[in-house]
N, C-alpha and C positions, 0 to 999 in steps of 0.2 A: 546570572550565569545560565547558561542555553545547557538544555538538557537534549544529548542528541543518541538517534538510535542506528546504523549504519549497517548495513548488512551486502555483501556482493556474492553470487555464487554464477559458475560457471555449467551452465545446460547443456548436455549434449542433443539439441534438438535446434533448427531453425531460430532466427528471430521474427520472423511474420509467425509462429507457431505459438514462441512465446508472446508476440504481441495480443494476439486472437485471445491466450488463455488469460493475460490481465485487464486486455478491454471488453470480453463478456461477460458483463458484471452479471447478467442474469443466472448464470450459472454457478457461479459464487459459493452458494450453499450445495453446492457438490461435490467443493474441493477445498474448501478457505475453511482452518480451524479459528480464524479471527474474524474475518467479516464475513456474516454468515447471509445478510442479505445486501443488496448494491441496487441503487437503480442513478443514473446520470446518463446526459447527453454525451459528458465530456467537451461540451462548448462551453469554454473561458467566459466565467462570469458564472454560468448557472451551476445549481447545487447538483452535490452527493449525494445523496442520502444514505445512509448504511445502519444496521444491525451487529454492534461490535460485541465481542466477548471480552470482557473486561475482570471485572468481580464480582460473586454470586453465581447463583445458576441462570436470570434475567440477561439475556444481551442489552445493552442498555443503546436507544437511538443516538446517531449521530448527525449531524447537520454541516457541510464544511461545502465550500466553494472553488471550484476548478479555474486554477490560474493560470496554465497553461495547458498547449496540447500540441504536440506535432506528430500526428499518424507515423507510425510504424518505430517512432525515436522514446519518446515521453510524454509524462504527463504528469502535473502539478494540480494541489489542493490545501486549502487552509481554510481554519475557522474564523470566523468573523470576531477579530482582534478585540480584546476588552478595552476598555477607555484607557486614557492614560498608557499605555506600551505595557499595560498590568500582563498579560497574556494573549500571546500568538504562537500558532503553529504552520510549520510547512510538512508535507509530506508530498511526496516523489518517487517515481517509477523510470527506469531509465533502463532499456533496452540497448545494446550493442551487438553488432554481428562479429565476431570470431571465426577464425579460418576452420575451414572440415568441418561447416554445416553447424557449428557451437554459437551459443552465445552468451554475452555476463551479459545479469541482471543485478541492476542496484537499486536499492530501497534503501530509503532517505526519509527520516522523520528526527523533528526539532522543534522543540517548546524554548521561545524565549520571555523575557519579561521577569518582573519581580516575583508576581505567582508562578514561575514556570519551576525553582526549588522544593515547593509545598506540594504540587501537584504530581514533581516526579516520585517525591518521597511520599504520598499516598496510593499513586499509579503506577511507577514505575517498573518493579517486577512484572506488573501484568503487561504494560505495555512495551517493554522488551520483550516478553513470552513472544505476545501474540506478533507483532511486525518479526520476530525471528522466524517462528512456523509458518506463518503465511509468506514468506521467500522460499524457504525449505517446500511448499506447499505448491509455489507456481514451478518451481523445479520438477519435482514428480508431477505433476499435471500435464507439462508439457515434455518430458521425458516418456510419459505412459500415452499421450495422443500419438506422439511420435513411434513408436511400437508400434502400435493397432491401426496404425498406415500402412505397415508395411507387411 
């Protein structure tokens, strides 16, 4: 059974604004209460790297691989799938433009697999926490650039 995390919020600021604030990973730790460091190309195929906050006070490393990309639309990532369909994950970023300068943002994460039960029920609060505050997070980011434009 797929353990899934779904989140959409509605921006009052551009979408090339909010694109800017989810594809500058470098920045990341200025604004993300979950991934606190980021470094990728965003070319399909090659790796993420990240610094997530999970549990403890350690961000524990992440390693996951960029499945898709379409500049200014989305962009896709997953971990390199355990044998057997034991565990796999997708996670997703999907930008939309909205009339009057708005835009939804939807964040998308899913563990499937036999371990994917086990791993939500030892991760699960935390990783709903954190993929909830970091949507809530790219929202005020790109709501507070959008201000300090004008």
């Amino acid at each position: 059974m797929a353990f899934v995390i779904d989140k959409t919020v509605e921006i009052d600021a551009p979408a090339e604004l909010v694109w800017q604030v989810l594809t500058d990973v470098d920045k990341y730790g200025e604004w993300n209460p979950f991934c606190l460091e980021c470094k990728t190309t965003l070319e399909p195929g090659s790796p993420i790297d990240m610094k997530v906050r999970l549990v403890g006070p350690k961000p524990k490393k992440q390693r996951e691989f960029i499945r898709t990309h379409t500049p200014g639309k989305e962009f896709s990532y997953n971990m390199k799938p355990l044998p057997l369909g034991l565990l796999s994950s997708e996670r997703s970023h999907t930008v939309t433009t909205l009339e009057d300068g708005r835009t939804r943002y939807f964040s998308h994460f899913q563990l499937n697999g036999a371990l994917a039960p086990a791993v939500s029920g030892l991760l699960g609060r935390a990783l709903t926490t954190g993929f909830i505050d970091m949507t809530d997070a790219v929202k005020a980011r790109a709501e507070a650039l959008k201000t300090a434009q004008h």
